[in-house]
N, C-alpha and C positions, 0 to 999 in steps of 0.2 A: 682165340680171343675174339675174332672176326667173327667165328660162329656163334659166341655167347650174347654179343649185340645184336646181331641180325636177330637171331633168335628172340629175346626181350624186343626189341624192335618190334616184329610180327605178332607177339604176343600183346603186346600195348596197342597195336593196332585194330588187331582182334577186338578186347577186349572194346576199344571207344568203339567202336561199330554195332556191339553189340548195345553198347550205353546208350549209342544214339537215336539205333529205331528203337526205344524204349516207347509203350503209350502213353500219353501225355493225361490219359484219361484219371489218373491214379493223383495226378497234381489237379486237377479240378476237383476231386473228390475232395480231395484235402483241402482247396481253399473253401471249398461249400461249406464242409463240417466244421470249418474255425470259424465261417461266418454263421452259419446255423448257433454253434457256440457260444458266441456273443452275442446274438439276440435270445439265446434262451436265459444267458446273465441280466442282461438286461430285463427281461420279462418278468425274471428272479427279485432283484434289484424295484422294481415299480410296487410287481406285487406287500414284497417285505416293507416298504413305504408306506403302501396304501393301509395294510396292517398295522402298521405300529401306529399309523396316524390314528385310523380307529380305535385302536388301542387308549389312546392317549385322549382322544374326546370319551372313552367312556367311561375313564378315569376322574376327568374335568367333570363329568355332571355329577358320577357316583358325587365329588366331594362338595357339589354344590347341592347336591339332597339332603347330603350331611350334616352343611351347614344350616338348610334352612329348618332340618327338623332339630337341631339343636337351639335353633333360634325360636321357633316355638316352644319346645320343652322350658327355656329361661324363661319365653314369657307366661306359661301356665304355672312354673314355678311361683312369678316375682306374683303372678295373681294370688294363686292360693295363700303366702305368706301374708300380703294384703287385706287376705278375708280372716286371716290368724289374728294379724291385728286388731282389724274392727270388731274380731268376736270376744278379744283379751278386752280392750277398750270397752265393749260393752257389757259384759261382764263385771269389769273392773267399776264400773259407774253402777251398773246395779248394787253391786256388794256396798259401795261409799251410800247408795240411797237407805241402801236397808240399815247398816248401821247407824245414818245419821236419826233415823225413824225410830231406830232401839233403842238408840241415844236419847232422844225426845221423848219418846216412851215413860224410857226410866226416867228424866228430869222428873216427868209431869206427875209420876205417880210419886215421888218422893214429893215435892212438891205438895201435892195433894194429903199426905200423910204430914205433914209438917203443919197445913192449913188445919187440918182436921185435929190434931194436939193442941193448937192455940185455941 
């Protein structure tokens, strides 16, 4: 039983001797590459910001071209309805001149045929 601890004894001792000249080089590697890491997140992280913010302004103007080419379209719209009007309006008064003219027409010539029986 003496022999079985001794034994593990030397073997545990071994073993941390062996752990301890370990190089130390292999733990810098590894703190460099978690910090290399997170600044490549972060580069990642800036970048995808800087993106979507572009994103996002060229969104904002597309829909203010949008609007203001819809804001023109209304107003060559409310125009042309405008010029429909004055041309219905002016049409509409020629029609009223011409008949009131036909009108007067025909009075005069009946008129005229009435004078002329008497």
């Amino acid at each position: 039983m003496k022999k079985s601890f001794l034994s593990i004894a030397l073997v545990l001792t071994l073993a941390l001797s062996f752990t301890s000249c370990r190089d130390t080089k292999k733990a810098d590697s590894v703190e460099d590459a978690v910090e290399n890491a997170t600044e490549a997140a972060g580069d990642a992280v800036e970048a995808a910001a800087e993106v979507t913010g572009d994103a996002v302004e060229s969104a904002v103007d597309a829909a203010g071209d949008a609007v203001d080419s819809a804001v023109d379209a209304a107003g060559d719209a409310v125009d042309a309805a405008g010029d429909a009007v004055e041309n219905a309006a002016d049409a509409a008064g020629d029609a009223v001149d011409s008949a009131l003219d036909n009108a007067a027409d025909a009075v005069k010539k009946e008129a005229d045929k009435i004078k002329a029986d008497h």
